[in-house]
N, C-alpha and C positions, 0 to 999 in steps of 0.2 A: 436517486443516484447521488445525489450533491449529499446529503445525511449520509449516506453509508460513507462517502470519501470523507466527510466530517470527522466521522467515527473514526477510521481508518488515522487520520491526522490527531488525533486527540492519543490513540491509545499510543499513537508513535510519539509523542511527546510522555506520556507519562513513562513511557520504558527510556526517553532519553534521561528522564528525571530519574528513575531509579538507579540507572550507570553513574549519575552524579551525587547519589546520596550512596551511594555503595563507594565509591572511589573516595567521597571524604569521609566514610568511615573507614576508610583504610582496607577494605574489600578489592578484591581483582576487579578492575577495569581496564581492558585490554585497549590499545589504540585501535580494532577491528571493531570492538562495541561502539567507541565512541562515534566513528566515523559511518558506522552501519546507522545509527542512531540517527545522524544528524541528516545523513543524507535520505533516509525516510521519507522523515519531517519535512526535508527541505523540497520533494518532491511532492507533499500535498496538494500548496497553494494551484501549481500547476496543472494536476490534475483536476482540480477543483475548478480554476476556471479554462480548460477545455471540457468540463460537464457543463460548464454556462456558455460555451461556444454552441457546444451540441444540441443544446435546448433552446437555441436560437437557433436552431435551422443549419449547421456547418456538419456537412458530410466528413470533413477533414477533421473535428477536431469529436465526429463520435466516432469514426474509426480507431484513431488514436487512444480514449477513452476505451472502448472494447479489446483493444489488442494488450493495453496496459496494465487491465482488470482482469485480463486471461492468463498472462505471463507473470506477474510479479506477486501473486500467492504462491506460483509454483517456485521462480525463485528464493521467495521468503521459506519456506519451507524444504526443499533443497538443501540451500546453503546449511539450515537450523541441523539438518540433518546430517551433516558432515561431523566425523566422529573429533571432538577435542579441540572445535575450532573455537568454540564457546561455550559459557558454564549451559547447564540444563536452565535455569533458572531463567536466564534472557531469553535462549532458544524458546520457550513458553510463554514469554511474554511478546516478543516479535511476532509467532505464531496467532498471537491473541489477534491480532492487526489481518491476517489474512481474510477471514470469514466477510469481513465488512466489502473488499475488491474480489471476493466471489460473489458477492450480491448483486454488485455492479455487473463482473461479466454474466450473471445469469437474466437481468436484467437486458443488456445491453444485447443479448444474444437470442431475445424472446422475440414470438412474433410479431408484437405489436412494433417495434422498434424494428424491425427488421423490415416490415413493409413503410414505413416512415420513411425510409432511408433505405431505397432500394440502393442494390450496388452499382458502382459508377464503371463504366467501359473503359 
């Protein structure tokens, strides 16, 4: 899980790097890219250490991780889907980012993991 948010974080930095090398070439870069961009990235860290919560034994912070990893592919792709909000080109690259926090909720929704951490009353 910690690799796949890894991945997840890496490809969200290089699509923030692309809106930056496209904006100083003189390319559309909209304040929606940039701000979708950063705020990704800036949710990694986070994610990243409630997977090291949850790998120490915190029900609280693999729930979090499973709910986060279930919802924000669907949002990430959603939004990409929305007609004219953004060029094709981001939308594919954003997109690139989802597969890695499907890994995780597939993971995170398996049996092994799920008798680990039974549910709490």
């Amino acid at each position: 899980m910690k690799k796949c948010v890894t991945l997840f974080g890496a490809v969200s930095a290089v699509v923030l790097g692309v809106v930056a090398v496209m904006a100083f070439a003189g390319h559309e870069a909209t304040s929606f890219m940039w701000i979708r961009g950063a705020v990704l990235l800036a949710v990694t860290p986070l994610i990243h250490r409630m997977t090291v919560r949850a790998s120490e034994g915190s029900y609280k912070a693999f729930d979090r991780v499973r709910t986060l990893s279930t919802v924000m592919p669907i949002a990430i792709i959603g939004v990409d889907l929305i007609p004219g909000l953004c060029p094709a080109w981001y939308a594919v690259l954003q997109g690139l980012s989802a597969p890695a926090l499907i890994g995780v909720a597939f993971v995170t929704r398996g049996s092994a993991l799920s008798a680990a951490f039974p549910k709490k009353k």
